[in-house]
BALOBA-1460 file (C-alpha; in Angstrom, 3 decimals):
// residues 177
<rec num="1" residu="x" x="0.734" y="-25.139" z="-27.369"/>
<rec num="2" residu="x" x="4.080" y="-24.167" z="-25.763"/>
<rec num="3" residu="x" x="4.766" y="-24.943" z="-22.326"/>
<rec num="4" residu="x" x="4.826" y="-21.159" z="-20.982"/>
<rec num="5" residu="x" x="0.954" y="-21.472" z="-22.090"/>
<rec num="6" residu="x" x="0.826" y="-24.640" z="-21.189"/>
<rec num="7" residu="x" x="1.195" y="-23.734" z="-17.205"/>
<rec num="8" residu="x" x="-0.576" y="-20.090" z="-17.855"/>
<rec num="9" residu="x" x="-3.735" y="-22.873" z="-19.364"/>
<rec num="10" residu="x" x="-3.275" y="-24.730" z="-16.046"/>
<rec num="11" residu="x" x="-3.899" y="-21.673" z="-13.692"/>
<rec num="12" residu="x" x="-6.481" y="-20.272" z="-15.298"/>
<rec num="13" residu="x" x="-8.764" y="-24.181" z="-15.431"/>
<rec num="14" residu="x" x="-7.930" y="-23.730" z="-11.642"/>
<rec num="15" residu="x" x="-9.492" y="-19.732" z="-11.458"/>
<rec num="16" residu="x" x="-12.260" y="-20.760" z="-13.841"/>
<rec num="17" residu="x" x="-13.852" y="-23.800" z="-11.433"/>
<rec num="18" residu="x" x="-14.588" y="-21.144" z="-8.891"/>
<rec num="19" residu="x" x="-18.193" y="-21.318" z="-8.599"/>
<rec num="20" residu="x" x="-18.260" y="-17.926" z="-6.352"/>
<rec num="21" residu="x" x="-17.580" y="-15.136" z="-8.860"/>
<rec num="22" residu="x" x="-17.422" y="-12.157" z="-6.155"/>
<rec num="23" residu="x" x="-14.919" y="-9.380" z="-6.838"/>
<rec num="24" residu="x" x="-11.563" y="-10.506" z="-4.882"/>
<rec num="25" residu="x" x="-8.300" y="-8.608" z="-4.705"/>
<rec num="26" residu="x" x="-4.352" y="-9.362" z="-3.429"/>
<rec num="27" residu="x" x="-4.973" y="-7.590" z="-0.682"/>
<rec num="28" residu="x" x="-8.258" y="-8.659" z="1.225"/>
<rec num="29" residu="x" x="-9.864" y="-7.000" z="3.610"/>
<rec num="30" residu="x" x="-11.406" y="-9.996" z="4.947"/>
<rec num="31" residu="x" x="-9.167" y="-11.071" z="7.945"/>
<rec num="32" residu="x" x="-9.949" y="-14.916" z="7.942"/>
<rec num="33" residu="x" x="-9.281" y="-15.320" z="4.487"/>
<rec num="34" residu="x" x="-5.903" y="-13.231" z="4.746"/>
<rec num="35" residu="x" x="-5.066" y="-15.597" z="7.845"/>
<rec num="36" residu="x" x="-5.400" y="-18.572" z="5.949"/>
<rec num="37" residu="x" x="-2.071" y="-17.112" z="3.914"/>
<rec num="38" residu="x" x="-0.458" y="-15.563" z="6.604"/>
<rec num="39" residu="x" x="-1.014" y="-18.670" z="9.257"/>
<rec num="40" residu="x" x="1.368" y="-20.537" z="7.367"/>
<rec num="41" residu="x" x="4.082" y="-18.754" z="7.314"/>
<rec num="42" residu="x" x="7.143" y="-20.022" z="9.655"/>
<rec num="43" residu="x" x="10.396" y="-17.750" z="10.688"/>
<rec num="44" residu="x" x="12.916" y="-20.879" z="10.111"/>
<rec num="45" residu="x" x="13.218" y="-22.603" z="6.437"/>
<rec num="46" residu="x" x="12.543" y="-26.456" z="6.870"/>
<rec num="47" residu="x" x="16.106" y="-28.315" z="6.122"/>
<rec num="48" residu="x" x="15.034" y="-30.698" z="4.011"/>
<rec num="49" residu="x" x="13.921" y="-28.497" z="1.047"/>
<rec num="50" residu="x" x="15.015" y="-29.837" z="-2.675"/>
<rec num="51" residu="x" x="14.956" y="-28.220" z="-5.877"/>
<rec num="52" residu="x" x="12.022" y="-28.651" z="-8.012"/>
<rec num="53" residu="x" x="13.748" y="-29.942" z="-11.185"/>
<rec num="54" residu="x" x="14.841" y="-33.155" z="-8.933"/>
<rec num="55" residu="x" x="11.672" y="-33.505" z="-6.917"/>
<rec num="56" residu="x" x="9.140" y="-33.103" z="-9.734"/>
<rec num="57" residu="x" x="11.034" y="-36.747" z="-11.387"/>
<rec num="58" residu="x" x="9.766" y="-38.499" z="-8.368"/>
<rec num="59" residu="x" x="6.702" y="-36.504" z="-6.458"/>
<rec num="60" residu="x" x="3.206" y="-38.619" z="-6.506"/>
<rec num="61" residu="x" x="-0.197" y="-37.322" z="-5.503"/>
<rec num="62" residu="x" x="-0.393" y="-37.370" z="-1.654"/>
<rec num="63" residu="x" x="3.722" y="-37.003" z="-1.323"/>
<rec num="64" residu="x" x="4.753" y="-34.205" z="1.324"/>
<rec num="65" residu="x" x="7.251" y="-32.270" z="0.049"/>
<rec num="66" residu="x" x="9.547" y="-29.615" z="0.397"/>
<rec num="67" residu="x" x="10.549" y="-27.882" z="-1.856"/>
<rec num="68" residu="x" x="12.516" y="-24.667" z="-2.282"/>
<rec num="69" residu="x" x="12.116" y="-22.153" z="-5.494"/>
<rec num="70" residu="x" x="11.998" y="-18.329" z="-6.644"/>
<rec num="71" residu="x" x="8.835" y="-17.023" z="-7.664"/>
<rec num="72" residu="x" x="9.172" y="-17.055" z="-11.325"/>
<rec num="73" residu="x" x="8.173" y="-19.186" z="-14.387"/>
<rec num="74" residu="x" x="5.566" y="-16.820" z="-16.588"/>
<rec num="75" residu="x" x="4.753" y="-13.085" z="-16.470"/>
<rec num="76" residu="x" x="2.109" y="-13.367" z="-14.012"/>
<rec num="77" residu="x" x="3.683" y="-15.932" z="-11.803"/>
<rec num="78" residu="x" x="1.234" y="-14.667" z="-8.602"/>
<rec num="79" residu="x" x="-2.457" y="-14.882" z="-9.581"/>
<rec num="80" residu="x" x="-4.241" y="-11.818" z="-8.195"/>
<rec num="81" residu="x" x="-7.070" y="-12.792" z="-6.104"/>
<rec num="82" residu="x" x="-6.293" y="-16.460" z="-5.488"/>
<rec num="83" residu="x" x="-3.609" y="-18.313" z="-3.549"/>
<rec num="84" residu="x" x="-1.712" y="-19.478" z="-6.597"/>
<rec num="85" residu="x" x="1.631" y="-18.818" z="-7.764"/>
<rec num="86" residu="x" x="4.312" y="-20.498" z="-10.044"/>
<rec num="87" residu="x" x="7.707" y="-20.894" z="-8.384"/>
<rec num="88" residu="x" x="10.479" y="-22.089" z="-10.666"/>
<rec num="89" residu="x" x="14.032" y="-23.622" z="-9.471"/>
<rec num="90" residu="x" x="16.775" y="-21.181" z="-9.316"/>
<rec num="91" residu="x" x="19.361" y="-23.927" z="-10.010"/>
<rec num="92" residu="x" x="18.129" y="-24.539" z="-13.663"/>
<rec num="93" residu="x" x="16.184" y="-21.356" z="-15.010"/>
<rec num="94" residu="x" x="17.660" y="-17.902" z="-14.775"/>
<rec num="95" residu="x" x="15.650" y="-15.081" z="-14.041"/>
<rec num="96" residu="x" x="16.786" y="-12.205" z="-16.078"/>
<rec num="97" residu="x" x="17.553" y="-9.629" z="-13.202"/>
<rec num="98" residu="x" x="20.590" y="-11.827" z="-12.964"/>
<rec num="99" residu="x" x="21.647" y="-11.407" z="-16.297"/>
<rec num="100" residu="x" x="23.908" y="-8.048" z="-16.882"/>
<rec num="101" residu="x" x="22.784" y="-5.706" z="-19.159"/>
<rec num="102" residu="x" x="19.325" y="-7.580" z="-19.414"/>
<rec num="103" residu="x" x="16.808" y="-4.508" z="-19.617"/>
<rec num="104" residu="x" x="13.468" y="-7.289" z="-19.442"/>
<rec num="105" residu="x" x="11.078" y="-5.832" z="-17.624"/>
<rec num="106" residu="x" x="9.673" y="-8.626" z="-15.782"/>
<rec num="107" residu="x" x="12.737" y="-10.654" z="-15.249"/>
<rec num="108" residu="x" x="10.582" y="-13.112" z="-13.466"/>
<rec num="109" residu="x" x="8.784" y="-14.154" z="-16.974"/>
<rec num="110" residu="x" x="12.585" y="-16.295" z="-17.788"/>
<rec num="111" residu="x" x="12.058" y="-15.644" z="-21.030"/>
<rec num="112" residu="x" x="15.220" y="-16.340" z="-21.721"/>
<rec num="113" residu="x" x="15.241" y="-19.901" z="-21.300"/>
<rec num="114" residu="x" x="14.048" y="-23.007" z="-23.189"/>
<rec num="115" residu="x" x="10.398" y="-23.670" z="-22.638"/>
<rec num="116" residu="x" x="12.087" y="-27.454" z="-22.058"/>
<rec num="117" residu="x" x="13.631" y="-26.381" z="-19.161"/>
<rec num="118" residu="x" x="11.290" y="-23.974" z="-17.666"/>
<rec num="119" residu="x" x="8.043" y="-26.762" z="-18.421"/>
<rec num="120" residu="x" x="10.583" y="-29.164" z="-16.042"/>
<rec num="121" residu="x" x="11.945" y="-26.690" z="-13.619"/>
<rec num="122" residu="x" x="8.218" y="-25.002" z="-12.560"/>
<rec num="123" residu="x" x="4.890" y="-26.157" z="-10.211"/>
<rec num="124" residu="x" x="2.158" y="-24.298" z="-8.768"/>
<rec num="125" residu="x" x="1.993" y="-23.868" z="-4.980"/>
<rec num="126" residu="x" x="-1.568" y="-22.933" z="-3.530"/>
<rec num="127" residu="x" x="-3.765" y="-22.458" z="-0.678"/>
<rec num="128" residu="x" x="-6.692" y="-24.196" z="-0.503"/>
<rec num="129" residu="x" x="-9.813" y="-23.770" z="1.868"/>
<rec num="130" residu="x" x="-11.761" y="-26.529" z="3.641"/>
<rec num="131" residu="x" x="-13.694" y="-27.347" z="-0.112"/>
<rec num="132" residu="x" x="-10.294" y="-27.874" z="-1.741"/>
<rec num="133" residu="x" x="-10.549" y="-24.605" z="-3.330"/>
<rec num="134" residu="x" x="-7.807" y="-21.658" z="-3.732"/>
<rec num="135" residu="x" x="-8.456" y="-19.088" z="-0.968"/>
<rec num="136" residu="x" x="-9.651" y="-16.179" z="-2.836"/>
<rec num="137" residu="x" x="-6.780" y="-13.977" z="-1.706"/>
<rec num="138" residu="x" x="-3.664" y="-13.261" z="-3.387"/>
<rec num="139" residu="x" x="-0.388" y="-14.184" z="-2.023"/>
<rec num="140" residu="x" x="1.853" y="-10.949" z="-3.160"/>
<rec num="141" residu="x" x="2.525" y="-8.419" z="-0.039"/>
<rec num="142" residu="x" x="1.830" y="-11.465" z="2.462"/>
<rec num="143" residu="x" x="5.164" y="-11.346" z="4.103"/>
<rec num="144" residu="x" x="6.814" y="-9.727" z="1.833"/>
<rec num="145" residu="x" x="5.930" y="-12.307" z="-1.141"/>
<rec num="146" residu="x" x="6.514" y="-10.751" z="-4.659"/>
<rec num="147" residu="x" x="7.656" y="-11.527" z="-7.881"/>
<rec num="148" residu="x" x="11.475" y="-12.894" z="-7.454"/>
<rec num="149" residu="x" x="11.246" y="-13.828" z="-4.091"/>
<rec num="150" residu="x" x="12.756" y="-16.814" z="-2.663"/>
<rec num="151" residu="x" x="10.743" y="-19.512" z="-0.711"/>
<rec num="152" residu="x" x="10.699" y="-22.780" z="0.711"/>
<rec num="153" residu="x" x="7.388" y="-24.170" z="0.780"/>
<rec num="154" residu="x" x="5.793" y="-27.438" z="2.263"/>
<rec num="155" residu="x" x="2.648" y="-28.920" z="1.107"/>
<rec num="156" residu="x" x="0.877" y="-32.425" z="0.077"/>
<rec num="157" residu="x" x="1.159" y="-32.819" z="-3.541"/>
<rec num="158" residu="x" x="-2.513" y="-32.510" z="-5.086"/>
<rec num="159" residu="x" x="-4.432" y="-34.982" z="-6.431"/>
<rec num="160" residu="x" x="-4.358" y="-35.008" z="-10.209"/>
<rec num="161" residu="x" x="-0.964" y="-33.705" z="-10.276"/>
<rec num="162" residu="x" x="1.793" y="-36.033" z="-12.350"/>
<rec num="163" residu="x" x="5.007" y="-35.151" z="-14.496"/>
<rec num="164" residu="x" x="3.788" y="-32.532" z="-16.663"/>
<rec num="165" residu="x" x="2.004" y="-31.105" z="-14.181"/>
<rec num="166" residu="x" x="2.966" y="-30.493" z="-10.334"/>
<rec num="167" residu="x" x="0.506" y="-28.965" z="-7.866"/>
<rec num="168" residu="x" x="1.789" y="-28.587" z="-4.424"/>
<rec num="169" residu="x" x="-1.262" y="-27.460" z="-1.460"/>
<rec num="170" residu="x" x="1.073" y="-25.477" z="0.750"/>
<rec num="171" residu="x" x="0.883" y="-26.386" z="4.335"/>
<rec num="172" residu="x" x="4.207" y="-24.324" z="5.536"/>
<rec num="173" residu="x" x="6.080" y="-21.271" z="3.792"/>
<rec num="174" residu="x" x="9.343" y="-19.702" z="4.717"/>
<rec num="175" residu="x" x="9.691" y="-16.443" z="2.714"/>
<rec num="176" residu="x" x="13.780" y="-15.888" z="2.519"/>
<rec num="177" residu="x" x="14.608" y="-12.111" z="3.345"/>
């Protein structure tokens, strides 16, 4: 299995354990559940934010972190209808609207780099409810979130995560204009 469906296998184990199967969308029209996106997003970037390549070699289950990334790292990188999305670290992977004369159509997918690099430059950021669940609400169009966008997120590092595999629950998100 290579590592691009390595992460994709990840996200969708995380959609699958849903138990509630109702019909959910990127934009919800169910305020609470919007808020609990929205509510934790803060106008000033946190100064202590480090690139994911260095902070995946040394983040544990329960570590807070921040960390600071460009939404990128597979074609889908935001999961409609849940509060997941990939962010991958601008300082080692290259997405391809940076690369002239690159006509990729989803230059967030980084296709063009090893699956090495992009396995060790990626983790998953979500929101999760009071259960420990993802909030059933996407996170593109809150605050301007969208493929390419760059963030600096802080969160607790989930339980189960380890080297391969790097969950972060988001507890703070600066969206960069």
């Amino acid at each position: 299995m290579n590592n691009k469906n390595c992460i994709i296998a990840i996200v969708a184990i995380a959609l699958s354990s849903c138990s509630d199967k109702k019909e959910t969308t990127d934009n919800t029209d169910i305020p609470q559940v919007k808020n609990a996106i929205s509510d934790l997003i803060i106008e000033n970037p946190p100064a202590d934010a480090k690139g994911i390549f260095e902070t995946r070699k040394v983040a544990s289950p329960g570590d807070i972190i921040t960390i600071k990334g460009k939404v990128m790292g597979s074609e889908t990188p935001l999961v409609k209808g849940r509060a997941i999305m990939l962010l991958g670290d601008p300082n080692i992977l290259t997405s391809c609207d940076l690369k002239p004369g690159d006509a990729c159509t989803k230059p967030w997918d980084v296709c063009c780099d090893s699956p090495e690099d992009i396995k060790a430059s990626v983790l998953t950021v979500q929101v999760v409810d009071k259960d420990g669940s993802p909030v059933k609400t996407g996170f593109k169009g809150v605050s301007g979130i969208k493929e390419l966008s760059q963030l600096v997120v802080t969160g607790v590092v989930a339980e189960g995560s380890n080297k391969d595999n790097l969950l972060l629950n988001a507890t703070a998100i600066y969206v960069n204009p």
